[in-house]
N, C-alpha and C positions, 0 to 999 in steps of 0.2 A: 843699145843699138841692136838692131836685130837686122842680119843679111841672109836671103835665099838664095842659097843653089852655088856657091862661091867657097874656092877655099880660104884661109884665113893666113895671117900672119906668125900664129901660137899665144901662148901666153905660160905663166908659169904652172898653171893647174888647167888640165884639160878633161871639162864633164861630159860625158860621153851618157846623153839620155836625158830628155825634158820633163819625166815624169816629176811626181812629186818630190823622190827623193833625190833625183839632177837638179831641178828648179830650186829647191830650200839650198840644198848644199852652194849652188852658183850663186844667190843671195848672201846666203855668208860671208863666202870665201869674199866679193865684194864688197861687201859691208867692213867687213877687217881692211880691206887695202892690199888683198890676195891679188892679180893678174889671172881672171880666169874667165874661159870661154867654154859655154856649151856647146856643144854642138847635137842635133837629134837629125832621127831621120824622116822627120814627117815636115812637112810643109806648110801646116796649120796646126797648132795645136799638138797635146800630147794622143798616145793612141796607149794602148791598154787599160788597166786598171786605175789608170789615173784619167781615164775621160769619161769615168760612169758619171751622168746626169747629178748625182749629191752622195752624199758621205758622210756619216756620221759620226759625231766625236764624245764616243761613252766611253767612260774608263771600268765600267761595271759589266763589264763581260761574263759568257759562261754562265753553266745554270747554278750557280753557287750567287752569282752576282756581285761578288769581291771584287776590289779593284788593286791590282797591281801596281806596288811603289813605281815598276818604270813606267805603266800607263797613266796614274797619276802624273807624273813628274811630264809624260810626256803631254799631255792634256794642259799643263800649267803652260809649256813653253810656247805651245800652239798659240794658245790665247796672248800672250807675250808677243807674237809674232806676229800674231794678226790687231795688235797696237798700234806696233811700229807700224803697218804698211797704212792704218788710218790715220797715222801723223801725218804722214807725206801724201794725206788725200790721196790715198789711193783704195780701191773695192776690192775686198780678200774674199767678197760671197759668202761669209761666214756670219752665222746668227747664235748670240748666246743666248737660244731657248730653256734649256736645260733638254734633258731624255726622257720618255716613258717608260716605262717596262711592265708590261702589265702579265700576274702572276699566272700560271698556266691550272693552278689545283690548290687547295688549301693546305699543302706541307710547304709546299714553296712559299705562298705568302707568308705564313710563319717566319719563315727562315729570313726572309729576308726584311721582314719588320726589327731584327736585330741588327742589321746592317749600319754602320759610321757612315757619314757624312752624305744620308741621301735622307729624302723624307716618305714616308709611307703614307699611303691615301686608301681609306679605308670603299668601297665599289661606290659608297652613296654620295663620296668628294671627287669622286671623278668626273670629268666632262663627259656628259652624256654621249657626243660624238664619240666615243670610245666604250669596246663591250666589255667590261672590268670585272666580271660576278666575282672574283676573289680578292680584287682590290690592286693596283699598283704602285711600283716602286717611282720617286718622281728624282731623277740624277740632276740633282740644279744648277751644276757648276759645266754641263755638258751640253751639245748645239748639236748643228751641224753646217755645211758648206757647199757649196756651186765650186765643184774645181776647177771648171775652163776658168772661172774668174780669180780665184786663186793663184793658180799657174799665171798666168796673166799680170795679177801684181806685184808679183815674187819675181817675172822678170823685164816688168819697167823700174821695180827697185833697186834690183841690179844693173840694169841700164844707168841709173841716175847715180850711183857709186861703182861706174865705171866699169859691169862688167859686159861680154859681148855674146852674144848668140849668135847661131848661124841654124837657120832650119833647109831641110831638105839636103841635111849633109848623111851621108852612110857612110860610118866607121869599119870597113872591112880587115882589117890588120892593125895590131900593134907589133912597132918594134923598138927591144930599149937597150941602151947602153948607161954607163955609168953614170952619167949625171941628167938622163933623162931620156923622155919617150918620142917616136915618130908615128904619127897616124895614117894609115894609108886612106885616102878618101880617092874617088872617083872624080875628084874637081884636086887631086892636088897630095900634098902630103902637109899636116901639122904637126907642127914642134910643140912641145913641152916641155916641162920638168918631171911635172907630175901627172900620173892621168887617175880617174877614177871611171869606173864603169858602173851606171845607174838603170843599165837596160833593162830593170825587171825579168819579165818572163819570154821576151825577146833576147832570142841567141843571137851572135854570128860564129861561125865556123873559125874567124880569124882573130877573134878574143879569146883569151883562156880565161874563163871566170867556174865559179862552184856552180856544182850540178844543184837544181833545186826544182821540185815536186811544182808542176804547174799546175793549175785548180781556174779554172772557167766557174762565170759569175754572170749573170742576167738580171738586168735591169727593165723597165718599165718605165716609161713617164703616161700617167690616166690622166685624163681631164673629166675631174670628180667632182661634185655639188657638196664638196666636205671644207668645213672652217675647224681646225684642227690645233690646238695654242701648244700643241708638242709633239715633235716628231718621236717615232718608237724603234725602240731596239728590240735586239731579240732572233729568233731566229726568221722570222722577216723584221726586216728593217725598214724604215720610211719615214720621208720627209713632206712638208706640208705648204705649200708656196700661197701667197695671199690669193684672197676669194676676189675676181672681177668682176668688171660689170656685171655680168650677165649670169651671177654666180656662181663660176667654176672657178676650180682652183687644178693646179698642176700636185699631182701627188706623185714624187718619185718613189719606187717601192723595189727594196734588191731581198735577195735571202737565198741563202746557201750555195755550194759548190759542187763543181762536177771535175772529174778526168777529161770527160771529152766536152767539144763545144758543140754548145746547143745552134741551132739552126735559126739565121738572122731574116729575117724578111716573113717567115710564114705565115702563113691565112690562122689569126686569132677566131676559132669557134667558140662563141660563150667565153666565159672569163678564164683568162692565164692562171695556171696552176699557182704564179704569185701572189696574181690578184684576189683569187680565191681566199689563197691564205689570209690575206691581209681581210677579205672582207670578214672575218669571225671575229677580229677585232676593231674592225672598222667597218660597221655596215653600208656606209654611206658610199662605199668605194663600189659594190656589188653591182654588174651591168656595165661598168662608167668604161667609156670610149679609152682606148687604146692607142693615143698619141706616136710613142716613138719607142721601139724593142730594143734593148743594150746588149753587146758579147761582150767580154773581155777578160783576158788572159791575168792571172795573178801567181806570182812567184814565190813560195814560200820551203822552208821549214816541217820537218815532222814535230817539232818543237814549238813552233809557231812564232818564235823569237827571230827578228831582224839580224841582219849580217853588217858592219862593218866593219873592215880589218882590211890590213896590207897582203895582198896577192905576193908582190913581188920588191923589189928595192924602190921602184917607182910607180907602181901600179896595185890600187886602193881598189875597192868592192864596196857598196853600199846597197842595199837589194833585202829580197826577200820578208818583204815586208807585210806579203801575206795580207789580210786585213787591218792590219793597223797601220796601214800608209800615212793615212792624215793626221793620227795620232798620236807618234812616235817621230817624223820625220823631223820632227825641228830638234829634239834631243841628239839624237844622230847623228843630226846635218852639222848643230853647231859643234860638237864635241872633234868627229872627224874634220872639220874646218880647222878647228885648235890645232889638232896635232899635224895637218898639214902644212897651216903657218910654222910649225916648231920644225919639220924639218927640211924648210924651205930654209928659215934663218939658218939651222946648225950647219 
């Protein structure tokens, strides 16, 4: 059940933040038989780093191209997660394509022809919609996702095991005593037991949460004359949506980070410095109309490793998820889910 603009009742776990890692965690915590209510402060949908256009899910990051036992692990649970929500007919916007990675120089492709559990494609097996002169890495076990639609099934499945939303709520304070939390909202104050804070790289002044390095991200959606059977990693990223009638396809295209935010609405001359990018290894994308410009805020780590831990006796942190939001989230989400059921019981 989802309510706008309304305070609530409480519940025993209160997520504070609809991103991806609020949304997986309120899934859980419902899915166990936790009592737990989001609440976000947007009206529609999530806003920062969790409403860019599509997301990638490679575990083979980095110019090394290694993949990390937690981004492995986290990669497995994703896929897991996004089972479950097609049991219960429900659309997670996630596609197991596998990843491209196409090599940048002849040292790299070496290197990464030695690489476990991906396949190597030598420039003449690649899809010629792709400019490969050195050959690329093919990640099989990896995709990517539409996260409004994500967000979206993660919390009608929490709906249907009982848990509750409330959008267009702003958490301006917490305050806790011994067996639990008060939230000050503008429509009200909510009870808890427990609260967690999922606001990414949205502060408020009346939360005590850790300081973390915010990094602005620019997306793209082209409407490109490209049929592309895998989206690419790498230092541009990008996804590849079916070819229509008329044969265009929607190409969402993100890659790398900034301190400050780039400027939302301006007059594209010639193609975006993204688009660019992307057309060297995607020609087909060069010229192609310029649909809809993405901002968004992301919260991370000099470390680049995710944060969950206990703030305080009642007040939990999940954040910092940096790039690996879609990745990682469901490791996270269910692990902090556990140990919040444990000390809910104890």
């Amino acid at each position: 059940m989802t309510v706008r603009g309304a305070a609530d009742r409480g519940a025993d776990v209160l997520v504070i933040g609809g991103g991806i890692a609020g949304a997986t965690l309120h899934y859980c915590l419902a899915r166990s038989g936790v009592s737990s209510l989001l609440v976000d402060a947007g009206a529609e949908g999530a806003a920062g780093a969790s409403s860019v256009p599509a997301a990638l899910l490679n575990p083979n990051r980095g110019r090394s191209g290694r993949a990390s036992l937690a981004d492995q692990e986290g990669l497995a649970a994703f896929w897991n997660l996004v089972s479950e929500l097609e049991a219960a007919d429900l659309d997670p916007g996630a596609a197991r394509s596998g990843v491209l990675r196409i090599a940048d120089n002849p040292r790299q492709a070496r290197a990464w022809q030695r690489l476990p559990d991906t396949m190597w494609l030598e420039p003449t097996a690649v899809d010629p919609v792709y400019h490969a002169p050195f050959g690329a890495m093919l990640v099989e076990r990896g995709g990517w996702v539409r996260p409004a639609a994500l967000l979206g099934a993660l919390e009608a499945a929490a709906a249907a095991a009982g848990g509750r939303t409330l959008r267009g709520v702003d958490v301006g304070g917490l305050s806790e005593y011994v067996t639990g939390v008060n939230a000050t909202t503008e429509r009200g104050t909510i009870a808890a037991r427990k609260a967690v804070l999922c606001t990414g790289a949205a502060t408020r002044p009346g939360l005590r949460q850790p300081t973390f390095e915010t990094v602005w991200g620019e997306a793209l959606v082209l409407d490109a004359p490209v049929a592309a059977p895998y989206p690419l990693a790498g230092a541009i990223v990008a996804a590849f949506g079916p070819v229509g009638p008329a044969g265009m396809a929607e190409v969402y295209v993100t890659g790398g980070h900034a301190p400050v935010q780039a400027q939302v609405g301006s007059v594209v001359v010639g193609d975006h410095p993204l688009q660019a990018a992307l057309a060297w290894q995607v020609p087909g994308v060069a010229g192609a109309h310029v649909a809809r410009h993405w901002v968004g805020a992301r919260a991370k780590r000099p470390s680049g490793e995710p944060v969950a831990r206990r703030l305080t006796r009642n007040v939990h942190v999940l954040g910092a998820l940096g790039g690996r939001g879609f990745l990682r989230a469901a490791t996270l989400a269910e692990a902090l889910g556990r140990r919040l059921a444990e000390e809910l019981a104890g």
